[in-house]
Residue frames as qw, qx, qy, qz and C-alpha x, y, z in Angstrom:
[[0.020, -0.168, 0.839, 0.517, 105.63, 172.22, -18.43],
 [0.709, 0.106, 0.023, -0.697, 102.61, 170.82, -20.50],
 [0.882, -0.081, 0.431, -0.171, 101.52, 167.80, -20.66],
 [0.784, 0.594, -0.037, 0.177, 102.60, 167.60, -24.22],
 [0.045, -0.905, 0.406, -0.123, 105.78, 168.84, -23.02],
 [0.595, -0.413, 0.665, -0.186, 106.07, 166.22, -20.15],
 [0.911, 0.095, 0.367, -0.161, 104.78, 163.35, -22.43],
 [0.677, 0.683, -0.252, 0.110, 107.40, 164.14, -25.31],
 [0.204, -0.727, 0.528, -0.389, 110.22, 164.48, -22.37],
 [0.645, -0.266, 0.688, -0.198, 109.84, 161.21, -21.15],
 [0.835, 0.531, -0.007, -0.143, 109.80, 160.05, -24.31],
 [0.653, 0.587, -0.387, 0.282, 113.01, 160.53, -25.07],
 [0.299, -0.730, 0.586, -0.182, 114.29, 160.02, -21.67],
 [0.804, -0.186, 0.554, -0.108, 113.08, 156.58, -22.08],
 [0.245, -0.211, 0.796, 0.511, 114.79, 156.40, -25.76],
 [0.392, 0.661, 0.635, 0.080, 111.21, 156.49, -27.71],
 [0.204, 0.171, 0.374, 0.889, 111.83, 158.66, -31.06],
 [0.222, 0.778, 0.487, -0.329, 109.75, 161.88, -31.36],
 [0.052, -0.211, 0.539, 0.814, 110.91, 162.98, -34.37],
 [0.700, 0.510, 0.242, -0.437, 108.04, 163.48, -37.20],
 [0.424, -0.053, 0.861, 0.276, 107.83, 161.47, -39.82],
 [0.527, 0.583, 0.410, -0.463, 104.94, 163.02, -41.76],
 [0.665, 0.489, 0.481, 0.295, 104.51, 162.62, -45.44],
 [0.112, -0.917, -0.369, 0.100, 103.86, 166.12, -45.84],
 [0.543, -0.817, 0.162, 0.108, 106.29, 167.50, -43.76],
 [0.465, 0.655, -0.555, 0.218, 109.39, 165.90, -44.65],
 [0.649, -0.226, -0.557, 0.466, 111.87, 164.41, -41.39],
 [0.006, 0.866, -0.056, 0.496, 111.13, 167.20, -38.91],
 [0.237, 0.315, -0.755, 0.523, 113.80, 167.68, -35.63],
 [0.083, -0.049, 0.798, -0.596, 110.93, 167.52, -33.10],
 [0.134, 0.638, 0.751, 0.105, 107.29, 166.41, -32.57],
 [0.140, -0.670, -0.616, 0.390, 106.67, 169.96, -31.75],
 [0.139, 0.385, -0.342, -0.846, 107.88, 171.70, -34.58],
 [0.109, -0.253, -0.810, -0.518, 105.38, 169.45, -36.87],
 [0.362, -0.078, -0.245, -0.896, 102.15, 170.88, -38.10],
 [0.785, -0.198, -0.406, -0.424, 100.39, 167.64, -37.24],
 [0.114, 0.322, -0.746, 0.572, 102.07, 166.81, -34.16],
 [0.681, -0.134, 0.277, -0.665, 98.84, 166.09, -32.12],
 [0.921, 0.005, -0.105, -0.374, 98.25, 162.73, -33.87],
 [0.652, 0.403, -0.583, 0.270, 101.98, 161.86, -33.61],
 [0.153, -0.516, 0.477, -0.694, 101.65, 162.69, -29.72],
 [0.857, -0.120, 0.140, -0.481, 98.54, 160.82, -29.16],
 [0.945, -0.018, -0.325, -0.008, 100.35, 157.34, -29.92],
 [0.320, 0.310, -0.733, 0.515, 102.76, 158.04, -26.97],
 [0.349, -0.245, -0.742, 0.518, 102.79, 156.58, -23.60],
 [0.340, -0.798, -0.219, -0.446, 100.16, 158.50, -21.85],
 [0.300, 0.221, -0.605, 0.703, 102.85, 159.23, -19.16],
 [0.211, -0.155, 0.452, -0.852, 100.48, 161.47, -16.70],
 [0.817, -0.174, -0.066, -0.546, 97.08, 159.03, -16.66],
 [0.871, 0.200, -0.424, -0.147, 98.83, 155.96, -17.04],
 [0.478, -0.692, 0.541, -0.017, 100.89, 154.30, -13.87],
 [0.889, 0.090, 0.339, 0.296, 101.82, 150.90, -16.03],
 [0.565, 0.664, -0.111, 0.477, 103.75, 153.66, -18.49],
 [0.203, -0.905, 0.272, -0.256, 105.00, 155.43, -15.61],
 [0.886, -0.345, 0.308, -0.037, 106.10, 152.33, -14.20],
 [0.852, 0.378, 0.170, 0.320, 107.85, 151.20, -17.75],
 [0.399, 0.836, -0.177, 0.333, 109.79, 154.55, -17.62],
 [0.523, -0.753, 0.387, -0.102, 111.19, 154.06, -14.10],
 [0.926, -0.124, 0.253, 0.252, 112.78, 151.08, -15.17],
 [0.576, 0.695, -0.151, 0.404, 114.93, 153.22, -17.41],
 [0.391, -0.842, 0.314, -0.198, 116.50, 155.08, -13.73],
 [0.601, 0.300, -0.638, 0.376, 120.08, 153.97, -12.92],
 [0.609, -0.419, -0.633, 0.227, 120.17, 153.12, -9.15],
 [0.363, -0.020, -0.187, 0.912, 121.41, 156.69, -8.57],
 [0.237, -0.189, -0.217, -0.928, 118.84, 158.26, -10.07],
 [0.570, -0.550, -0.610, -0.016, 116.27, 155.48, -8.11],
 [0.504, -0.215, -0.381, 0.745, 117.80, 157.41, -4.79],
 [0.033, -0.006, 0.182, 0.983, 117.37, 160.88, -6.47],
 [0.275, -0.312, -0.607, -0.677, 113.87, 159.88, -7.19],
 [0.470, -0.610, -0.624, 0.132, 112.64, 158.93, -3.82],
 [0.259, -0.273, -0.358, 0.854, 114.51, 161.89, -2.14],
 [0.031, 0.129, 0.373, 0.918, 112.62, 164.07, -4.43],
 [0.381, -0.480, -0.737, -0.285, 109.19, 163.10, -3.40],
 [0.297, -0.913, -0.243, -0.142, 107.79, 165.82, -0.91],
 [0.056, -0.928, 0.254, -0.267, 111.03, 167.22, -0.39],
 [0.729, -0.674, 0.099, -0.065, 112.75, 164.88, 1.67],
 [0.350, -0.876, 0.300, -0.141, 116.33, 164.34, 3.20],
 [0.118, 0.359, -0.919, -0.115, 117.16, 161.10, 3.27],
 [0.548, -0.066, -0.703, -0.448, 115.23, 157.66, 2.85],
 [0.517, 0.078, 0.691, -0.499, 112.43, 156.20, 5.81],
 [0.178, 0.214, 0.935, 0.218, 109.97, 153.88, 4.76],
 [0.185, 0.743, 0.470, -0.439, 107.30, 156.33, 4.93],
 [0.277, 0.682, -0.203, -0.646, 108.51, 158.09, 1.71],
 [0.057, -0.094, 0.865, 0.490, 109.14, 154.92, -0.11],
 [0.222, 0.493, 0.841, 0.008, 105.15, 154.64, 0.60],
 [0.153, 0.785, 0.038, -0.599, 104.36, 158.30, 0.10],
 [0.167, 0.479, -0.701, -0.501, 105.76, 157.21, -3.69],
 [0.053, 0.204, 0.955, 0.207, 104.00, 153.76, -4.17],
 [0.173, 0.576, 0.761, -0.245, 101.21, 155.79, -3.62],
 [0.029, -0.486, 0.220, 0.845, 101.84, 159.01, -5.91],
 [0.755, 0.583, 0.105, -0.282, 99.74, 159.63, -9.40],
 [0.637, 0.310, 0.388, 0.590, 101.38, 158.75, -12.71],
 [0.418, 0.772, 0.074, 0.472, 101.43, 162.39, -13.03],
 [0.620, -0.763, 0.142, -0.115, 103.12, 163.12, -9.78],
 [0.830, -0.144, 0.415, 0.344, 105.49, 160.26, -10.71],
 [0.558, 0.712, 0.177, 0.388, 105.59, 161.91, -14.47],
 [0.195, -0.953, 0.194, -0.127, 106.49, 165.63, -12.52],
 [0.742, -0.574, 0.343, 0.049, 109.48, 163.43, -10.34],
 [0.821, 0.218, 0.361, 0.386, 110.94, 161.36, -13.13],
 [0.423, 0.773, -0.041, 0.470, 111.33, 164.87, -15.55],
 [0.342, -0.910, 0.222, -0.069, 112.78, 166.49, -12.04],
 [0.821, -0.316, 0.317, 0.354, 115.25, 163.30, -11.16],
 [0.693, 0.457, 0.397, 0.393, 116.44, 163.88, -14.87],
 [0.148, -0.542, 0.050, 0.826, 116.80, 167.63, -14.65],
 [0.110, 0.280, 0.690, 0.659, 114.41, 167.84, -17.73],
 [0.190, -0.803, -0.491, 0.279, 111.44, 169.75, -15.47],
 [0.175, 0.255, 0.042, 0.950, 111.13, 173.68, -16.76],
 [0.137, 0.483, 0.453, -0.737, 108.90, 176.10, -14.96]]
């Protein structure tokens, strides 16, 4: 995925519209069918730089999907304390990558 992908994705997992709104334009269905999409992008969450947004989206995760998320982190099996730290210590795009995976929202 691209960033722009990832950053629109987590958008709406976390319930933030990405519909356009342009004058222009009319109501289009996604940011990424609008012609000016770039400037409508830029005022989301910087998901992949940003750990306080990353942070803000985890809180959306139901406890299941908290589970799902840790397992997910280098592969692993079931839960040690070493992977909850291997995760406190992950980027915001690392975290970004994990979150779209937990979700099944992650395309090649």
């Amino acid at each position: 995925m691209t960033p722009e992908q990832q950053r629109i994705a987590i958008a709406e997992a976390c319930g933030i519209s990405t519909k356009c709104n342009c004058i222009d334009w009319g109501a289009m269905d996604h940011l990424s069918n609008c012609p000016a999409h770039s400037n409508q992008i830029e005022k989301l969450p910087n998901y992949l730089n940003d750990l306080n947004a990353m942070h803000e989206a985890e809180k959306t995760l139901t406890r299941r999907q908290w589970e799902n998320y840790y397992l997910k982190f280098k592969g692993a099996h079931e839960f040690s304390w070493e992977l909850i730290r291997t995760c406190m210590k992950s980027t915001a795009a690392d975290r970004a990558e994990n979150f779209l995976r937990t979700l099944n929202l992650w395309t090649e």
